[in-house]
TIMI-2910 file (N, C-alpha, C, CB; in pm, 1 decimal, decimal comma, always signed):
<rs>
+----------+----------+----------+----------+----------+----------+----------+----------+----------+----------+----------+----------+------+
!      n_x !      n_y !      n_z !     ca_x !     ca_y !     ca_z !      c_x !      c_y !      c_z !     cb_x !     cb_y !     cb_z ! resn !
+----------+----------+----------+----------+----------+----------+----------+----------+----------+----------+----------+----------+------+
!   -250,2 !   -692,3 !  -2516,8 !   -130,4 !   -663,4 !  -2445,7 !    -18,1 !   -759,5 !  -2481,8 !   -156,8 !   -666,7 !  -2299,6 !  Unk !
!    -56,3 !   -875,1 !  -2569,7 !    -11,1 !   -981,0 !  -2596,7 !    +94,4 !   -946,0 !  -2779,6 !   -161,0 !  -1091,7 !  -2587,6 !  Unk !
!   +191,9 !   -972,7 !  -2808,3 !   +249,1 !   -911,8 !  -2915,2 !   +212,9 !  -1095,5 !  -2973,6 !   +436,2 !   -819,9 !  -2895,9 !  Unk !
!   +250,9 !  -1049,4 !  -3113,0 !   +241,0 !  -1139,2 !  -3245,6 !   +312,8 !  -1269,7 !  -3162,7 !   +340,6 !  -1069,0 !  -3410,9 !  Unk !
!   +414,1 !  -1260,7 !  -3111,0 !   +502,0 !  -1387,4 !  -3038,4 !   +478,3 !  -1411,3 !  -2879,3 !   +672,2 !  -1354,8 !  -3053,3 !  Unk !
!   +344,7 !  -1428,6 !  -2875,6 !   +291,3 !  -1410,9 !  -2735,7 !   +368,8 !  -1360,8 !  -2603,3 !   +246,3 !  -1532,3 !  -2704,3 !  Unk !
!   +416,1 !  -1229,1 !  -2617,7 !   +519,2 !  -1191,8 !  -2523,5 !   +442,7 !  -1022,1 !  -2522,4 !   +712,1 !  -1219,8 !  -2589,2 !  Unk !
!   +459,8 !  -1006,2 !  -2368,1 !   +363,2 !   -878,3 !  -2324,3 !   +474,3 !   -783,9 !  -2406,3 !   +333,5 !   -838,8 !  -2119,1 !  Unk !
!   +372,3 !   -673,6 !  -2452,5 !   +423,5 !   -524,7 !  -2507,8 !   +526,9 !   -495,9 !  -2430,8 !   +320,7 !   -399,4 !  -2499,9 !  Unk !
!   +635,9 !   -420,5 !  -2465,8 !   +703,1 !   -342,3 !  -2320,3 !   +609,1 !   -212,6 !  -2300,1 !   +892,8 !   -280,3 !  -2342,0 !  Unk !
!   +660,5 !   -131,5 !  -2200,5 !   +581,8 !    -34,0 !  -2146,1 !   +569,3 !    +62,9 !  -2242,2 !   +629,2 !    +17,0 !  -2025,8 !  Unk !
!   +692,7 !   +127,8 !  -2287,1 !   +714,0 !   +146,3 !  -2393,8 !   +620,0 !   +143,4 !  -2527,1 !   +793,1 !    +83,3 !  -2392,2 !  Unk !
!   +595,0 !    +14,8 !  -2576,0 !   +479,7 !    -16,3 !  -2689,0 !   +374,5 !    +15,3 !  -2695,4 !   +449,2 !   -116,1 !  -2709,5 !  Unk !
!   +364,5 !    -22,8 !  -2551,5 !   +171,2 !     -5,9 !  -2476,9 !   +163,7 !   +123,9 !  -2469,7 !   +121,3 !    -71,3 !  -2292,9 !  Unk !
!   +227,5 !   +157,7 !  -2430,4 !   +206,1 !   +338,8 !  -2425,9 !   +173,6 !   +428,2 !  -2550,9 !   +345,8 !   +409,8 !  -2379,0 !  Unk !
!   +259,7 !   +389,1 !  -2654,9 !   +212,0 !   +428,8 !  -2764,5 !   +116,9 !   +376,7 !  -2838,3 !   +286,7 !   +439,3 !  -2823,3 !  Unk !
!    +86,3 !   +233,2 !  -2821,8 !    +16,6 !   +176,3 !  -2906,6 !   -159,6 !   +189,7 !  -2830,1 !    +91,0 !    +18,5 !  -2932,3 !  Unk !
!   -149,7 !   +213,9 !  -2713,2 !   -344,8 !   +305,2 !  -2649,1 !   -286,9 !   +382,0 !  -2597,2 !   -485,9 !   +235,0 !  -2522,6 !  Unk !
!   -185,7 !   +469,4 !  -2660,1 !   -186,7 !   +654,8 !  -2593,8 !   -242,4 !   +644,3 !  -2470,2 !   -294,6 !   +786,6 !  -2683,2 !  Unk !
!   -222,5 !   +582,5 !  -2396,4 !   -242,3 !   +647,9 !  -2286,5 !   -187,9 !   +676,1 !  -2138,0 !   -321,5 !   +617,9 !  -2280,3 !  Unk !
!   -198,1 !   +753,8 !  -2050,0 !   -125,8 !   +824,8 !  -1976,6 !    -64,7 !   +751,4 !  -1814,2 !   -216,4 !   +947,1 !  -1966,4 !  Unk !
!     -3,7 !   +655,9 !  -1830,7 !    +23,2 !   +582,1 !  -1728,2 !   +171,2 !   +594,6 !  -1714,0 !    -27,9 !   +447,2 !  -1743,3 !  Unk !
!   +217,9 !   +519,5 !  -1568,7 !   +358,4 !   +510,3 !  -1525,4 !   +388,4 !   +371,7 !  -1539,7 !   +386,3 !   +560,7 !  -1381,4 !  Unk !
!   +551,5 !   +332,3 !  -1507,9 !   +551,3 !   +212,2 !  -1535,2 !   +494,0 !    +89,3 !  -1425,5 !   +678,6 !   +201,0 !  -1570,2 !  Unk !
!   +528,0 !   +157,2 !  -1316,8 !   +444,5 !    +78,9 !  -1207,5 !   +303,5 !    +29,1 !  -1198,3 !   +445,9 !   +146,7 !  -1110,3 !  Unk !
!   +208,4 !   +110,9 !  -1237,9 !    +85,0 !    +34,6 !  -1301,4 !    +74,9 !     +5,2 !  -1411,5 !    -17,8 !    +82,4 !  -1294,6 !  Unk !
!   +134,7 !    -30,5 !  -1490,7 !   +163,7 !    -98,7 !  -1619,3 !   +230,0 !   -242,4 !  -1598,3 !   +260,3 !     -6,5 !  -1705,9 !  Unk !
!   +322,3 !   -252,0 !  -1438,9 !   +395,1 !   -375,9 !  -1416,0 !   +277,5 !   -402,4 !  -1301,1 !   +579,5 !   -367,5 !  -1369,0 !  Unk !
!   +157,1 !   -357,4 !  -1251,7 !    +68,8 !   -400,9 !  -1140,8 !    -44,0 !   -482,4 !  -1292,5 !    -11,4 !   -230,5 !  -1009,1 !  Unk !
!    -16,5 !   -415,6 !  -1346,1 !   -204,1 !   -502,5 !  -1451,5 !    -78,9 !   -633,6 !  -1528,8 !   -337,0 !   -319,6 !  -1676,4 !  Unk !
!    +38,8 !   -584,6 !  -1548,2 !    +68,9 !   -702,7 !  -1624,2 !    +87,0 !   -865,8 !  -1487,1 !   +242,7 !   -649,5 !  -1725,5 !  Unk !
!   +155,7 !   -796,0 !  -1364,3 !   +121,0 !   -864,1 !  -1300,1 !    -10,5 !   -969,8 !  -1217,4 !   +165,6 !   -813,2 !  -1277,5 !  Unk !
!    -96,9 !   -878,0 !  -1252,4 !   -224,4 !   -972,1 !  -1206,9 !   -284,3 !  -1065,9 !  -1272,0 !   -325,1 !   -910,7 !  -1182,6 !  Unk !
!   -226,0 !  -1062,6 !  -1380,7 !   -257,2 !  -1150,9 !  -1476,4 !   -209,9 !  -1311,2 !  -1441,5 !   -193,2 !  -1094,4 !  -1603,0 !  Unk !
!   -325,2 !  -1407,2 !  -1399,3 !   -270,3 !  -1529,4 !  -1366,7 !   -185,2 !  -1573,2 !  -1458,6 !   -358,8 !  -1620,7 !  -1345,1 !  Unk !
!    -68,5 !  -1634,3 !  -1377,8 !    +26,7 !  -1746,6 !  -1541,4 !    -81,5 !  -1840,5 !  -1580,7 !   +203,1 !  -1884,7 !  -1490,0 !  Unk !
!   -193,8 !  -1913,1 !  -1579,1 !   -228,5 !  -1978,1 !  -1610,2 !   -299,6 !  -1990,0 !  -1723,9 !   -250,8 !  -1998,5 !  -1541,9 !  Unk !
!   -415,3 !  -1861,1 !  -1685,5 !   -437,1 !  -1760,3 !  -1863,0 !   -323,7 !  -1706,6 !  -1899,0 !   -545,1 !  -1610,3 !  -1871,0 !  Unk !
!   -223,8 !  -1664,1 !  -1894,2 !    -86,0 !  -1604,0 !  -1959,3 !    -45,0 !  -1751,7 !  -2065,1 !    +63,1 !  -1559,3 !  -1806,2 !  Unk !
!    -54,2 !  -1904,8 !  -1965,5 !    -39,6 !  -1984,5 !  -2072,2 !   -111,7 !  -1991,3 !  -2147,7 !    -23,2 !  -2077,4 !  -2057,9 !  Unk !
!   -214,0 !  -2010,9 !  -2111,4 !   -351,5 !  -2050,9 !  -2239,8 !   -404,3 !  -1922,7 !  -2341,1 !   -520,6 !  -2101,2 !  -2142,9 !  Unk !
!   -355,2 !  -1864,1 !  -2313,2 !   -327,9 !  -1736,8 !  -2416,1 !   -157,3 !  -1758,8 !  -2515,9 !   -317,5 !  -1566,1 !  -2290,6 !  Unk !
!    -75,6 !  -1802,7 !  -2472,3 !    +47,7 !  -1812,6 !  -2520,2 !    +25,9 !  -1923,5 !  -2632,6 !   +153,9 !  -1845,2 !  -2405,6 !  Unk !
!    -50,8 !  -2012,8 !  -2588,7 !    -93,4 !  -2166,3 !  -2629,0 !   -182,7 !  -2143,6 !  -2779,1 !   -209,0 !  -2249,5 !  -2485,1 !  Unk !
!   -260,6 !  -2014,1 !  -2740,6 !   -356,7 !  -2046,8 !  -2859,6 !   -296,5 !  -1981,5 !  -2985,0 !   -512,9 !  -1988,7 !  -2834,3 !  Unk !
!   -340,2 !  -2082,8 !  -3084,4 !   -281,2 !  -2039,5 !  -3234,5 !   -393,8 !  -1959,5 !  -3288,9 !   -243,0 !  -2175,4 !  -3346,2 !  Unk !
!   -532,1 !  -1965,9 !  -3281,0 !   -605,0 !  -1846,4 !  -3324,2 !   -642,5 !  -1723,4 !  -3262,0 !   -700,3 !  -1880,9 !  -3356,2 !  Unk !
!   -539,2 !  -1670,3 !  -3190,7 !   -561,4 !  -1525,4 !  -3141,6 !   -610,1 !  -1430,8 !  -3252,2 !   -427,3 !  -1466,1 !  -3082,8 !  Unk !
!   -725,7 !  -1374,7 !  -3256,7 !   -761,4 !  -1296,6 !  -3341,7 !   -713,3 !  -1162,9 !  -3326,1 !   -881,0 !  -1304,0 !  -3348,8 !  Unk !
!   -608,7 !  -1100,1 !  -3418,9 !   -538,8 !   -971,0 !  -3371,3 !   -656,0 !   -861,4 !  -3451,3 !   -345,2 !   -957,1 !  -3433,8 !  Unk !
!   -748,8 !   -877,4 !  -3538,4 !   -817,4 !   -797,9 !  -3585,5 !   -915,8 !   -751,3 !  -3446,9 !   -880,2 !   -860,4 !  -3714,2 !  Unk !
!   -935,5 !   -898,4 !  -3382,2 !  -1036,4 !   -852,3 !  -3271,1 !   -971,7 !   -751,1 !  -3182,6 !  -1087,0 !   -974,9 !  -3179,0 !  Unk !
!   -838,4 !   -766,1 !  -3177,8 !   -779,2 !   -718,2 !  -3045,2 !   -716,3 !   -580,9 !  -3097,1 !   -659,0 !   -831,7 !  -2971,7 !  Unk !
!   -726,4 !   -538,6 !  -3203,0 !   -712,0 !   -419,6 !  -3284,3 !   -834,0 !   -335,1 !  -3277,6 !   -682,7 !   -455,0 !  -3425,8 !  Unk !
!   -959,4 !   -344,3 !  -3265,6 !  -1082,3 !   -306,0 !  -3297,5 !  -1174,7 !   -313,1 !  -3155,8 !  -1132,5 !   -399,1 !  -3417,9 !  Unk !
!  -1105,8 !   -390,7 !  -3055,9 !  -1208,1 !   -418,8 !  -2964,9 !  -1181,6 !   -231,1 !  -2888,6 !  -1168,6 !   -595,8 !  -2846,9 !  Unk !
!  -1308,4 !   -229,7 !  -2829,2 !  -1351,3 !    -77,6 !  -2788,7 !  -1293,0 !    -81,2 !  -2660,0 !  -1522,2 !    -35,2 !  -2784,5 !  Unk !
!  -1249,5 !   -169,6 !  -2614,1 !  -1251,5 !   -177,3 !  -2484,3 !  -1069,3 !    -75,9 !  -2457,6 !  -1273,3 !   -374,6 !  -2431,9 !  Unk !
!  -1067,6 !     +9,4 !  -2395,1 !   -936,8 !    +87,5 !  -2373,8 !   -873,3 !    +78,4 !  -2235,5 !   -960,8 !   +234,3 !  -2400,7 !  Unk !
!   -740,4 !    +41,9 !  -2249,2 !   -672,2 !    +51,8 !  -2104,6 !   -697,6 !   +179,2 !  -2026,4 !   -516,9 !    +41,0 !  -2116,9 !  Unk !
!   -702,1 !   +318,5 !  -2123,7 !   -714,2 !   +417,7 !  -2070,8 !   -845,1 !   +437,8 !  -1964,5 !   -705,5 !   +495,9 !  -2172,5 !  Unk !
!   -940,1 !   +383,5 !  -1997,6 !  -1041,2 !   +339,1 !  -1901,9 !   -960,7 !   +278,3 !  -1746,9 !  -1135,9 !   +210,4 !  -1988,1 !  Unk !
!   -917,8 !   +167,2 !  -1750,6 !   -840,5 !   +162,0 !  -1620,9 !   -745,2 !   +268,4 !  -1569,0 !   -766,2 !    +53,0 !  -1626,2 !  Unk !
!   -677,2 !   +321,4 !  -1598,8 !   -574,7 !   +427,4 !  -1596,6 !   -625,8 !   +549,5 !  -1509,1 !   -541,2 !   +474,5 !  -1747,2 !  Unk !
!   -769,9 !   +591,7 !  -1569,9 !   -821,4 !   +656,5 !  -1562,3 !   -857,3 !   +724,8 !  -1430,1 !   -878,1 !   +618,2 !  -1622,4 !  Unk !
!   -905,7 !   +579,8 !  -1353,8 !   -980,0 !   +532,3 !  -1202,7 !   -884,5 !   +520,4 !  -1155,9 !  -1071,5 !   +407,4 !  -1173,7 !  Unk !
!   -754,8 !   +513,6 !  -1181,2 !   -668,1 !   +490,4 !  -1019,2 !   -615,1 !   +620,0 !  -1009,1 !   -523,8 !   +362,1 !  -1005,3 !  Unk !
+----------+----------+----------+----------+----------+----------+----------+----------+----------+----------+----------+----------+------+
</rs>
């Protein structure tokens, strides 16, 4: 959810980039729950692996899904 310059997707991005079928309000509820504290230590790290985060199976659309 994190772009190349550690700054969240806009809604916009995310939407296209896991197709999937959400509004912007739960898109600003998951970006919100996100503690600042991991938001820093995610901002912080220089080896974010984007291959992992390209490939990982895991889909927002799964959350989306259930509410």
């Amino acid at each position: 959810m994190l772009t190349e310059n550690s700054n969240f997707l806009t809604f916009q991005e995310f939407s296209l980039k896991y197709s999937c079928q959400t509004n912007f309000l739960q898109y600003y509820q998951v970006i919100s729950a996100i503690p600042q504290h991991l938001l820093s230590i995610a901002k912080q790290t220089d080896g974010f692996n984007h291959n992992y985060a390209s490939t990982n199976p895991f889909s927002p659309a799964m959350i989306t899904s259930s509410l």
